[in-house]
VOPAGU-2260 file (C-alpha; in pm, 1 decimal, decimal comma):
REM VOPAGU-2260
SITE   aa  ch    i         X         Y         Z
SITE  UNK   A    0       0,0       0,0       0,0
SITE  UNK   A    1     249,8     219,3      50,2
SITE  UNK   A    2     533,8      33,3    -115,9
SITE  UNK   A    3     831,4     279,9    -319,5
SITE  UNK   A    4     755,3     316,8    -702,3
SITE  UNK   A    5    1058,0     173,5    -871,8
SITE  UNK   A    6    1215,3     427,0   -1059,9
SITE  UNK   A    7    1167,6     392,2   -1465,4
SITE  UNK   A    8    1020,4     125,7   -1695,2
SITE  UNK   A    9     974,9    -227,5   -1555,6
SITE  UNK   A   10     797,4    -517,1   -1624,5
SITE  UNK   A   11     662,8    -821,5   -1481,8
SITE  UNK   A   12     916,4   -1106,1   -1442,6
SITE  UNK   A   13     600,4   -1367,1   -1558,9
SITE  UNK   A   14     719,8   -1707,8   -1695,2
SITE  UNK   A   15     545,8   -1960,9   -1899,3
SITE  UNK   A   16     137,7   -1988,2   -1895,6
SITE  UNK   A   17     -12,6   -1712,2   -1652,4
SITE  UNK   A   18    -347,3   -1798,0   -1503,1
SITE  UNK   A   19    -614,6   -1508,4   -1400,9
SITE  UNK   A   20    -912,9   -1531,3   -1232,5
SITE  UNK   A   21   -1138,2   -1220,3   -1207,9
SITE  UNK   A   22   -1397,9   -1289,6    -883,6
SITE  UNK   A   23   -1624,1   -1093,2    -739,3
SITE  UNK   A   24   -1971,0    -991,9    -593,1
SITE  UNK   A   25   -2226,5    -711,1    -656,6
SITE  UNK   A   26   -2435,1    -591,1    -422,0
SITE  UNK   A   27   -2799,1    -584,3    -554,0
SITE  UNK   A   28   -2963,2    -508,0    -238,2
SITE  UNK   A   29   -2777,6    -220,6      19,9
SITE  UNK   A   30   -3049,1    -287,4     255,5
SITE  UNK   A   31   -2944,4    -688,9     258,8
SITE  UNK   A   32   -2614,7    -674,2     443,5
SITE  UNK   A   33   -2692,0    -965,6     623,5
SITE  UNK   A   34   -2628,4   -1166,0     316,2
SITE  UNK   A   35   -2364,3    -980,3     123,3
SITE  UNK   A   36   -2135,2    -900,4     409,8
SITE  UNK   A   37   -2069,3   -1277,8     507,0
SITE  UNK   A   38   -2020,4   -1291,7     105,0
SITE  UNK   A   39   -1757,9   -1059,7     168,0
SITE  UNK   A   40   -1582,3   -1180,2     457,2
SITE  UNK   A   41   -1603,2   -1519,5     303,3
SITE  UNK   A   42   -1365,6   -1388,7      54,5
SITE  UNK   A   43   -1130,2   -1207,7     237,4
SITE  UNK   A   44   -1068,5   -1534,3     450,3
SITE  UNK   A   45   -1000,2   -1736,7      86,1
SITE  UNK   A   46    -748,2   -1435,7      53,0
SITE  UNK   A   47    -619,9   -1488,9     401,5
SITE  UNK   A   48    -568,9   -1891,5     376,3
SITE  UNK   A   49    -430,0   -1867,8      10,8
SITE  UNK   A   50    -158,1   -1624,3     174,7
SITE  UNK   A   51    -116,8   -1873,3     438,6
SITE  UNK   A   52     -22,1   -2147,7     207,6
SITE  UNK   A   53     144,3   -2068,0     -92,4
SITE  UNK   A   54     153,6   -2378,6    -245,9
SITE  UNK   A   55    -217,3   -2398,3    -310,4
SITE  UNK   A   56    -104,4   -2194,8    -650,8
SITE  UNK   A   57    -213,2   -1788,2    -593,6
SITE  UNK   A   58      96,9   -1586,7    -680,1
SITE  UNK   A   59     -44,6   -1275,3    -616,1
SITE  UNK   A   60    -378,8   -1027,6    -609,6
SITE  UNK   A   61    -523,6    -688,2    -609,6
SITE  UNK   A   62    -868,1    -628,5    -476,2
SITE  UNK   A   63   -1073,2    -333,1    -672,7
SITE  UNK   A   64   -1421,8    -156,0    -692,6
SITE  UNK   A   65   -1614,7    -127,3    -994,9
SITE  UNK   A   66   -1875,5      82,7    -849,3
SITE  UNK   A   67   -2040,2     113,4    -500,9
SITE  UNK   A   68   -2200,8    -196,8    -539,1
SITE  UNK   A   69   -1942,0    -438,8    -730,3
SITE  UNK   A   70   -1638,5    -534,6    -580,1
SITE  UNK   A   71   -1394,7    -794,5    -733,0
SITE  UNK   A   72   -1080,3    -939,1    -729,5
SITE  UNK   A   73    -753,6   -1018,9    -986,7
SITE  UNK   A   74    -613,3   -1291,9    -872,2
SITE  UNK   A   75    -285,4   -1463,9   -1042,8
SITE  UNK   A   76    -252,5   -1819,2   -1047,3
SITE  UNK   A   77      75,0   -2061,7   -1125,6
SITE  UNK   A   78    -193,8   -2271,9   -1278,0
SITE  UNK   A   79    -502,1   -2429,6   -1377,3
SITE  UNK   A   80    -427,8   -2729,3   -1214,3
SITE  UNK   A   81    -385,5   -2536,4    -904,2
SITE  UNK   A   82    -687,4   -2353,4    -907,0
SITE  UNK   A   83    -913,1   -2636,8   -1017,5
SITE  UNK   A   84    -734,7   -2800,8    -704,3
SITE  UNK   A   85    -795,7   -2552,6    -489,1
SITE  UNK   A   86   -1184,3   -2455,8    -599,6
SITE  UNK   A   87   -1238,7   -2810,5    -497,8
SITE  UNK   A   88   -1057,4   -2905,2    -188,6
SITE  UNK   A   89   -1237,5   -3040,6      66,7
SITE  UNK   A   90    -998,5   -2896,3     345,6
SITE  UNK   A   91   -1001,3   -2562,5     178,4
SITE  UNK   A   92   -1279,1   -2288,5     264,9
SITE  UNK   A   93   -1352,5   -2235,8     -53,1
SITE  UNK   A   94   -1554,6   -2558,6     -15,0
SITE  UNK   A   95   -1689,1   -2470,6     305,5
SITE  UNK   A   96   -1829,7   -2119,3     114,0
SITE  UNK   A   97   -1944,6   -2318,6    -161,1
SITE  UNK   A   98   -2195,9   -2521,0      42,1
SITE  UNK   A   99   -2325,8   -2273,1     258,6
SITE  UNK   A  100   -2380,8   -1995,8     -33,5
SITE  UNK   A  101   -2546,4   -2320,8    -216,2
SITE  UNK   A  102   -2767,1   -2379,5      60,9
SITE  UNK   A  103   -2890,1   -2064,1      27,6
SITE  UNK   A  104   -2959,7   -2057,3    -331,2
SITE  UNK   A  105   -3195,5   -2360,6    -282,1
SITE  UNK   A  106   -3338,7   -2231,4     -21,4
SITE  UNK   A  107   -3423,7   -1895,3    -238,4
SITE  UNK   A  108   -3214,1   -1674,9      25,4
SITE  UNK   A  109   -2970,2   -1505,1    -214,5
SITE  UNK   A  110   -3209,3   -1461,7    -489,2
SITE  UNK   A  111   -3171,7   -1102,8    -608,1
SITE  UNK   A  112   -2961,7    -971,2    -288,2
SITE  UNK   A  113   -2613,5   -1053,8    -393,3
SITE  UNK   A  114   -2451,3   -1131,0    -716,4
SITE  UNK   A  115   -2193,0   -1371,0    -762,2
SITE  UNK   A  116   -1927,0   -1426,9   -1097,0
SITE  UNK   A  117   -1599,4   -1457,6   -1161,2
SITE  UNK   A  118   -1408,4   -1484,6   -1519,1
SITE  UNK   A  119   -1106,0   -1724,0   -1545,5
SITE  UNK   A  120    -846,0   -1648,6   -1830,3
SITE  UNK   A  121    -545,0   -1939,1   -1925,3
SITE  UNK   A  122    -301,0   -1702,3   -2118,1
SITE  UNK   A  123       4,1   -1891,4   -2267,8
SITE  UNK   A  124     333,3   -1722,0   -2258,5
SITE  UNK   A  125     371,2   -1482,5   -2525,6
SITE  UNK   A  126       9,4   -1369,0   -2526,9
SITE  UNK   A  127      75,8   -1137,1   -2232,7
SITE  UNK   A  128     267,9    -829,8   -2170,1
SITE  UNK   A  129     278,5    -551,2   -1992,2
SITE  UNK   A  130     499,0    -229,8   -1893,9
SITE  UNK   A  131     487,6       9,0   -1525,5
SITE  UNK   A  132     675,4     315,4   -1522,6
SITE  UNK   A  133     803,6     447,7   -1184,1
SITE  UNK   A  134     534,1     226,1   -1007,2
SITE  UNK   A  135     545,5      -2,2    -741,5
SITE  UNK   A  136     509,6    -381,9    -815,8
SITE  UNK   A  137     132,9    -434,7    -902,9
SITE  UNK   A  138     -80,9    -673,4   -1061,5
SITE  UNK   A  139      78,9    -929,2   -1259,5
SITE  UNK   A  140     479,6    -776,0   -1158,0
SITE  UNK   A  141     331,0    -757,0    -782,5
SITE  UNK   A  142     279,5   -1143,8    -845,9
SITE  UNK   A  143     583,7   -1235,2   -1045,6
SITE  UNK   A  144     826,7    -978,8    -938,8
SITE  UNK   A  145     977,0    -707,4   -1153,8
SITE  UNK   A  146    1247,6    -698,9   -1414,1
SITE  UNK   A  147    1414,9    -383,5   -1612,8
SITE  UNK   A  148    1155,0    -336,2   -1957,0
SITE  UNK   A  149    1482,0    -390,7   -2123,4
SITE  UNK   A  150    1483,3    -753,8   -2056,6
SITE  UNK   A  151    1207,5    -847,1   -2205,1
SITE  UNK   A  152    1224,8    -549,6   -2503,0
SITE  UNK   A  153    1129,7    -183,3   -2499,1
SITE  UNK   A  154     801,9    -212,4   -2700,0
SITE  UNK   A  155     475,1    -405,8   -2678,0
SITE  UNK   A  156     607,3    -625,0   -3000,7
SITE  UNK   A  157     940,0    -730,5   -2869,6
SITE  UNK   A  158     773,0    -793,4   -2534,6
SITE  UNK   A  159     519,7   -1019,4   -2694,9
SITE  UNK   A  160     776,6   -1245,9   -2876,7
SITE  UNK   A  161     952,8   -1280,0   -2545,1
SITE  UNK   A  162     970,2   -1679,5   -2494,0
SITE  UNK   A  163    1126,0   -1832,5   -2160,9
SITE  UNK   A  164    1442,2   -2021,9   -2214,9
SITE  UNK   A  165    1436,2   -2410,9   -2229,6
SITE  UNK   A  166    1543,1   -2532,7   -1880,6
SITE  UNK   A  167    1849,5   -2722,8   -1906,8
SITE  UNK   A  168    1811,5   -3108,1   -1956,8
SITE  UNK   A  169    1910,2   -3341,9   -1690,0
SITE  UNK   A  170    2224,8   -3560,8   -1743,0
SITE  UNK   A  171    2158,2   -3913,0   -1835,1
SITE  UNK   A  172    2304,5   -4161,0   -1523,9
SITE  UNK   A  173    2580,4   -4320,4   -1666,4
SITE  UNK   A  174    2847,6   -4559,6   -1521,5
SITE  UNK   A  175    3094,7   -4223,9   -1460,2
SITE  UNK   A  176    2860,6   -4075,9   -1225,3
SITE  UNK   A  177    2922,7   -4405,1   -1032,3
SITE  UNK   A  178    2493,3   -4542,2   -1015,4
């Protein structure tokens, strides 16, 4: 929140596929905060747990408004694999939200009170880009960490074509290395 811009261009040190997930609520009711607020907090304490354990797969997030009544937020994901695996643990309160907000669909409670949506988006490397000048590190550079522009090309173009280098192949065992 109050983090130091970084002086001059940067961008996001993003590798390989880049998963985002755009979630959120909108208010339909004011008057109804006995069903939106719990909406709310139920998402704040995904936030919370996902910090908590890193390895569930969310890199990084930034919570915005679109108006008075929507709020929403971008989260960045290592993977799809992750986030499937995470949307559906049973030890993860995700679950636990699931069923209760469920319940109350059936039961007609949440009908027309509280809106509910999120967007996923599975962008392969080299179909993203993006450039921050004297900012601190936000969205997808908040998530990935931040690199010179330079590194990755000074326009949109050369940023574009930018393609992560092939990790290094293992060494065969042979009988030198003694196995």
């Amino acid at each position: 929140m109050f983090a130091k811009p970084t002086p001059g261009f940067t961008t996001a040190a993003a590798t390989g596929e880049t998963v985002v997930l755009l979630i959120g609520m909108r208010v339909n009711r004011f008057w109804a905060v006995h069903q939106w607020v719990p909406v709310m907090l139920a998402m704040f304490r995904m936030l919370h747990e996902l910090g908590r354990e890193p390895e569930r797969g969310l890199r990084g997030k930034v919570l915005l408004t679109a108006s008075p009544r929507t709020y929403y937020v971008v989260q960045y994901w290592e993977s799809k694999e992750k986030l499937y695996r995470y949307a559906t643990a049973p030890d993860a309160f995700h679950h636990r939200a699931w069923k209760i907000a469920n319940g109350k669909l059936k039961d007609g409670r949440l009908r027309g009170l509280v809106g509910l949506w999120h967007e996923t988006y599975v962008v392969p490397e080299g179909s993203y880009e993006c450039v921050y000048f004297d900012m601190p590190p936000f969205g997808l550079a908040g998530a990935t960490g931040v690199l010179p522009v330079e590194s990755r090309g000074r326009s949109a173009k050369q940023r574009l074509a930018f393609r992560s280098p092939e990790p290094e192949p293992e060494p065969e065992p042979g009988p030198e290395s003694g196995e």
